[in-house]
Each structure stands twice: as structure tokens, then as C-alpha cells.
TORSELO-605966 format. One record per residue: x, y, z of N, C-alpha, C, O in turn. Coordinates in steps of 0.05 Angstrom, whole numbers, padded with zeros to 5 digits, always signed. Atoms other than C-alpha are relative to their C-alpha. Layout:
<pts>
XYZXYZXYZXYZ;...
</pts>
This chain:
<pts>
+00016-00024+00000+00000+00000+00000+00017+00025+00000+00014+00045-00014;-00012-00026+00008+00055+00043+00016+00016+00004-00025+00018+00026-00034;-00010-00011+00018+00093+00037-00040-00014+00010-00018-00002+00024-00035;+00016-00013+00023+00033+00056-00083-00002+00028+00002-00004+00043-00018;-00002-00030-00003+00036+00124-00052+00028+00008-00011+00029+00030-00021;-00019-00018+00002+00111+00131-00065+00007+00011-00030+00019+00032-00034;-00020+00001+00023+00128+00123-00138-00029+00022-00017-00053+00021-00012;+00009-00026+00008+00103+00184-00179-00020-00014-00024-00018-00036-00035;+00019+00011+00024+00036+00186-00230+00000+00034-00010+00002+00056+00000;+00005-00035+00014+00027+00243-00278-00024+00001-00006-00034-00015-00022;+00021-00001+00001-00035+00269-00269-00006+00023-00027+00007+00044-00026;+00006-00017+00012-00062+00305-00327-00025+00025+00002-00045+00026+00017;+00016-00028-00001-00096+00372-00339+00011+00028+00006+00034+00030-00003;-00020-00025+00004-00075+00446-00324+00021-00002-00004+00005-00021-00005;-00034-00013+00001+00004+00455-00332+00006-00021-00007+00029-00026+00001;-00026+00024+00001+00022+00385-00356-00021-00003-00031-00045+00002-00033;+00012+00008+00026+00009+00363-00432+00001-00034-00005-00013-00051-00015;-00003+00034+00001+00041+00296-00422+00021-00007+00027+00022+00006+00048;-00017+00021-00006+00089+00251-00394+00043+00013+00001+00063+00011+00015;-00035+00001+00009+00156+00273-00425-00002+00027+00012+00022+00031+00018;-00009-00024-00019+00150+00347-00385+00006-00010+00019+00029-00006+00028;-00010+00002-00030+00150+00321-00325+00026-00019+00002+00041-00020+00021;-00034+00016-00002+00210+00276-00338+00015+00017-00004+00034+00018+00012;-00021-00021+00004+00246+00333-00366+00001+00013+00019+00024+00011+00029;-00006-00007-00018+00235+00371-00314+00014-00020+00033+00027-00009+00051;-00015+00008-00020+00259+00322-00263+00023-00004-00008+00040-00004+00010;-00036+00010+00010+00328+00305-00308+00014+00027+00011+00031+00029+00029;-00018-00032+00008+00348+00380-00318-00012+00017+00032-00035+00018+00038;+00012-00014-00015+00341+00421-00258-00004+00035-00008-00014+00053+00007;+00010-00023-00009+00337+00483-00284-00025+00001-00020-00025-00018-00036;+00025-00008+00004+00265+00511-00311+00002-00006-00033+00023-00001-00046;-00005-00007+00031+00247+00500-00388-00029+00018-00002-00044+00021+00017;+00011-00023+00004+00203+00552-00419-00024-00004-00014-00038+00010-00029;+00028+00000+00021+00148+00518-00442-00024+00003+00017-00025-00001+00041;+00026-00007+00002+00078+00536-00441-00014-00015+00013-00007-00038+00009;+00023+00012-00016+00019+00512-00394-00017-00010-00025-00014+00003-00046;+00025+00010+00019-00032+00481-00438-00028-00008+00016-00028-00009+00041;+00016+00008-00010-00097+00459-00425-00023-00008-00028-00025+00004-00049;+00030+00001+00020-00160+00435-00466-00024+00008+00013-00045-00004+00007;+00030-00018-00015-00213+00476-00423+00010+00031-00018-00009+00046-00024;-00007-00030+00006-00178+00541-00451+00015-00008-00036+00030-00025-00045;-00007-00009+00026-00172+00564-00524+00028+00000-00004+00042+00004+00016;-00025+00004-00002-00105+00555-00554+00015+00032+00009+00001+00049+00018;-00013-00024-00014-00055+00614-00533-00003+00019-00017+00000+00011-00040;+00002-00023+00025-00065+00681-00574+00002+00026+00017-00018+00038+00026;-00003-00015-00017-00029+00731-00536-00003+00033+00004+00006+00048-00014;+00011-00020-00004-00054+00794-00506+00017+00025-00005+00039+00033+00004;-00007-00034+00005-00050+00864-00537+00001+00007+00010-00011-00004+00028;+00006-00022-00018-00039+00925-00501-00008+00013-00021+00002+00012-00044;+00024-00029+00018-00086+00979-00534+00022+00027+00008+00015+00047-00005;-00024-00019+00003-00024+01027-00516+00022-00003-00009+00037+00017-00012;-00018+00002+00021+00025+00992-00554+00004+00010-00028+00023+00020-00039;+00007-00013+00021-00020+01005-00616-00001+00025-00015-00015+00031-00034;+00008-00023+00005-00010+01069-00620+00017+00009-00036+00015+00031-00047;-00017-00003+00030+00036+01064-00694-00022-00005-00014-00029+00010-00032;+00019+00001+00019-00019+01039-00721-00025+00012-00017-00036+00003-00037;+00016-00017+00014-00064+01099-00730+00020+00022-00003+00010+00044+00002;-00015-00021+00017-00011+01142-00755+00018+00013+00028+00021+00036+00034;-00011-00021-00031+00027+01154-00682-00018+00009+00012-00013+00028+00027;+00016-00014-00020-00032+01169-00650-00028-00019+00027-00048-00008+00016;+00005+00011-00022-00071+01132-00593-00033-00005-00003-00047+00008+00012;+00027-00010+00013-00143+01121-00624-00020-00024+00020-00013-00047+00016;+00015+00011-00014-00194+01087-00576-00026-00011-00015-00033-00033-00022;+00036+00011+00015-00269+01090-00607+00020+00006-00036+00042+00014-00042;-00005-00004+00033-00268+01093-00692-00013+00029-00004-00030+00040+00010;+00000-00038+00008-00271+01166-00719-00035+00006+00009-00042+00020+00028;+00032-00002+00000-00358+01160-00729-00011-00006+00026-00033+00003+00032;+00015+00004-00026-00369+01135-00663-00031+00003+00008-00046-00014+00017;+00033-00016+00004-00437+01177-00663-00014-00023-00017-00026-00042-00009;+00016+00010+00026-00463+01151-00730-00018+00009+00001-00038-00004-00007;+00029-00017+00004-00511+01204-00723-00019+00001-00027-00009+00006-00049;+00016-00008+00024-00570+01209-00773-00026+00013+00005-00045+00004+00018;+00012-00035+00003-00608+01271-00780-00036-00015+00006-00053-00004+00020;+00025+00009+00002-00673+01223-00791-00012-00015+00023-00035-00019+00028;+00003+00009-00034-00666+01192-00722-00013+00024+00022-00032+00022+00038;+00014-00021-00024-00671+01264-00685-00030+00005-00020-00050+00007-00006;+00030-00013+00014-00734+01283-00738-00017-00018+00016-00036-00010+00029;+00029+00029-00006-00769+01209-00715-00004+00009+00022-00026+00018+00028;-00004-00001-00028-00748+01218-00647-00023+00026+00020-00037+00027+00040;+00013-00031-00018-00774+01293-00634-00031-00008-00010-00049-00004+00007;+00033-00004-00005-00847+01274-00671+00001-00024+00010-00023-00030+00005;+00013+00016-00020-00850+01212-00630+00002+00006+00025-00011-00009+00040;+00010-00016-00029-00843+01252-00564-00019+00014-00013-00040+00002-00012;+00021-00015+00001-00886+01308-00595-00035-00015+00002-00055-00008+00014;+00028+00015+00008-00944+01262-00612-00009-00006+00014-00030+00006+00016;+00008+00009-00030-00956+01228-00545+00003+00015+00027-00005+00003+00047;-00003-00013-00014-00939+01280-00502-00032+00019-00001-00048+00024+00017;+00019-00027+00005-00990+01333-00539-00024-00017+00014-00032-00005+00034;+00025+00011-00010-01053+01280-00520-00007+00009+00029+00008+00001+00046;+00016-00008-00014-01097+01313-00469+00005-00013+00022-00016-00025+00024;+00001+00024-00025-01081+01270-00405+00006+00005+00020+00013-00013+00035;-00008-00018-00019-01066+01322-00355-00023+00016+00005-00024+00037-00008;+00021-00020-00002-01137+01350-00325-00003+00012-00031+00001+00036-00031;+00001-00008+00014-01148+01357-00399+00010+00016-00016-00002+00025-00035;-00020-00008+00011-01091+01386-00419+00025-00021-00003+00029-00038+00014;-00021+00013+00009-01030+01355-00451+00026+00014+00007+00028+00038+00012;-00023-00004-00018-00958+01352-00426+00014+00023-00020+00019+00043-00008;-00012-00027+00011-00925+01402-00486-00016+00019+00008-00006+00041+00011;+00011-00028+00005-00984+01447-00478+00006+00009+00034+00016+00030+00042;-00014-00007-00026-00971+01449-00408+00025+00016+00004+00024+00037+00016;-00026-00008-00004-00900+01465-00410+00006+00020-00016+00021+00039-00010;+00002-00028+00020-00911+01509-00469-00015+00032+00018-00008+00055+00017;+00023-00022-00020-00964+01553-00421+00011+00002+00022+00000+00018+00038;-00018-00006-00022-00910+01548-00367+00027+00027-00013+00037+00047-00003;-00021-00023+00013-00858+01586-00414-00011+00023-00001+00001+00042+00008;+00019-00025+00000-00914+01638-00427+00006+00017+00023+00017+00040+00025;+00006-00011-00035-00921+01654-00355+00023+00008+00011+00026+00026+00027;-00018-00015-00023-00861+01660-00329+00018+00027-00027+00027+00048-00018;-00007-00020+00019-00835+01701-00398-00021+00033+00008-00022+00058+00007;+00026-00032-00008-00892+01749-00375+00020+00026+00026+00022+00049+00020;-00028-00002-00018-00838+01769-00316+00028+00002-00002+00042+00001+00018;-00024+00007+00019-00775+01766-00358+00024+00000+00017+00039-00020+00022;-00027-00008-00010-00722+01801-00322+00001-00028+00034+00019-00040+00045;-00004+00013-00030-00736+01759-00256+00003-00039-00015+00000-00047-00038;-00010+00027+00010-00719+01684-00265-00036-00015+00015-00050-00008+00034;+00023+00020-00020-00780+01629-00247+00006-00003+00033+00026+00010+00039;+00000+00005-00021-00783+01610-00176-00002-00025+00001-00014-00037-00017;-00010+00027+00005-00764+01544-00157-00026-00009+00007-00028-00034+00003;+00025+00021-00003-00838+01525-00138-00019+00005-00012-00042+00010-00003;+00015-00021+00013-00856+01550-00202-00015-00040-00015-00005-00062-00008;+00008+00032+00012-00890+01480-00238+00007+00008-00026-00006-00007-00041;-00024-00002+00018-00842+01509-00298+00022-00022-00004+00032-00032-00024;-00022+00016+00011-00794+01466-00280-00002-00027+00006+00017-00042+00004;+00011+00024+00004-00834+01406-00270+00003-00006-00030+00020-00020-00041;-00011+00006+00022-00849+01415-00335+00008-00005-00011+00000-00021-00029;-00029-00018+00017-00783+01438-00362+00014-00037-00002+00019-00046-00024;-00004+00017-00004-00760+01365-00331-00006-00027-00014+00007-00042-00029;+00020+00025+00011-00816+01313-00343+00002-00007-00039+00002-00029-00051;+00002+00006+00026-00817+01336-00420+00026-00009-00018+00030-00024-00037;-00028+00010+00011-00745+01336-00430+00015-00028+00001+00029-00039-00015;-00008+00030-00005-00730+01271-00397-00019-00015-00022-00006-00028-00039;+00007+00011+00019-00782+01244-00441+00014-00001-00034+00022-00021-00046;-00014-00009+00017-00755+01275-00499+00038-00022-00012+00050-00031-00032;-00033+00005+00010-00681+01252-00488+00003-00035+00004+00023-00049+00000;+00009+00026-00002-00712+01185-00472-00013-00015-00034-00013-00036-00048;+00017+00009+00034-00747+01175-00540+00025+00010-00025+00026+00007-00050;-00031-00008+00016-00683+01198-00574+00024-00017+00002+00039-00024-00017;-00015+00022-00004-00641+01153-00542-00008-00025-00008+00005-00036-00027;+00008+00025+00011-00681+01088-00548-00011+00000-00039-00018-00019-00054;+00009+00002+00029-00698+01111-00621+00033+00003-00019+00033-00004-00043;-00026+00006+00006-00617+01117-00634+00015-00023+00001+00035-00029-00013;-00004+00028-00002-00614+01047-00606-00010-00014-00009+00002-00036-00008;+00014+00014+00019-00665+01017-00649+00005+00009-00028+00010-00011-00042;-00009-00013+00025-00651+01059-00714+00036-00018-00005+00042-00037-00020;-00027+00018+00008-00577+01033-00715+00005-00020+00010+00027-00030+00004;+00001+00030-00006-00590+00969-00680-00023-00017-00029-00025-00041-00033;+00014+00021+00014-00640+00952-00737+00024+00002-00029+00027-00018-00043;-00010-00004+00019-00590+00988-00790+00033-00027-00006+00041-00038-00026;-00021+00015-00004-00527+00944-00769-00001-00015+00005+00020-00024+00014;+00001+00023-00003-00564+00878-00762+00006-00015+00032+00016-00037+00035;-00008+00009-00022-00559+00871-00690-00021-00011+00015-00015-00021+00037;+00022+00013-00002-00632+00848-00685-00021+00013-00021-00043+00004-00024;
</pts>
């Protein structure tokens, strides 16, 4: 029994590929330079630094691609009449959320030189419609170039 514990088995998996490393490494004592392997992990394909690259855009250090944006003009048009459209509907004591906020600009323009007052329902308004706004602009920038670039 004990000798089954003493005499060496090569167990395979992380850091060993076979048989003949681990003999080499017991002949030779000093270190050889090979490579861990494994078959859980993709073969080796070693890691860039994204600050090395910097020869490759002409000496200069380029992170996103120039367009980044990919703005199109027909995105903000959709965007502003699909807030306009559902906003304007009546659903506020019979008034609608632009006309609201529109009839808040009135009022406090009536007063010019003095600024609104913070418990003016201006900047409810001013808030509610814009968040909407920059909300329907955004998800319509994420669907417009998510449907344009095949991403669903």
C-alpha cells in the first residue's frame, strides 16, 4: 500500500500536456520555458496592449473609430415627432404635457427680467418633458442603428 503512494503518476490537466515534461523537468534542474496548456482554454493568442498600438493609427492613440456617433439627421426628426405626438394627448386634467409646458414658458416670460421660482410648476415641466424627450431619442438611436447594423 505504501509503495503505491511513493512512486510518482502524472496526473493530467492544467500545466502538464504529457508525460515527457514532467521527466524533463525532473532530469534537468533548471526551468524549461514551455507553455501551460490545457483543453478547457482556447489555444494561446497573446494579449495586446491597446497602448502599444498606437503606430498603427498614424502615431496616435485612437480608442473609439472616428464615427463613433453615427448620427442620422432622420433619427432626431423620428425621435422629436414621436415625443411630440404622445406628449401633446390631453391626459393632464385635460390638458396635454407640451401644452402644459408650453403655457408654463408663457407665464413665467410674462416676468422676464426675474428668473421662475423654484416652486414655479415650470420646471416640472421643463423636466418631465425633456427627460421624455431625451428618452425617446435615445431608445430611437438604439433601435434605428440596432435595426440598421443587423444587431436584431
Amino acid at each position: 500500500m505504501a509503495a503505491t503512494f511513493a512512486t510518482s503518476s502524472t496526473i493530467v490537466g492544467l500545466g502538464s500536456s504529457s508525460s515527457s515534461l514532467q521527466s524533463s523537468r525532473v532530469s534537468s534542474p533548471k526551468r524549461s520555458a514551455s507553455a501551460l496548456t490545457s483543453s478547457f482554454v482556447k489555444s494561446g493568442v497573446t494579449a495586446r496592449n491597446p497602448l502599444r498600438l498606437a503606430g498603427a493609427s498614424g502615431g496616435k492613440f485612437v480608442c473609439f473609430e472616428r464615427d463613433w456617433l453615427r448620427r442620422d439627421f432622420s433619427v432626431i426628426g423620428f425621435g422629436l415627432i414621436g415625443w411630440i405626438a404622445p406628449s401633446s394627448i390631453p391626459a393632464i386634467n385635460g390638458k396635454s404635457l407640451t401644452g402644459l409646458f408650453f403655457e408654463s414658458i408663457g407665464t413665467e416670460l410674462a416676468h422676464f427680467p426675474l428668473p421662475p421660482p423654484l416652486t414655479s410648476q415650470f420646471w416640472l415641466w421643463l423636466v418631465t418633458w425633456h427627460l421624455g424627450l431625451f428618452l425617446c431619442l435615445t431608445f430611437g438611436q438604439i433601435g434605428f442603428k440596432g435595426r440598421t447594423e443587423d444587431y436584431f
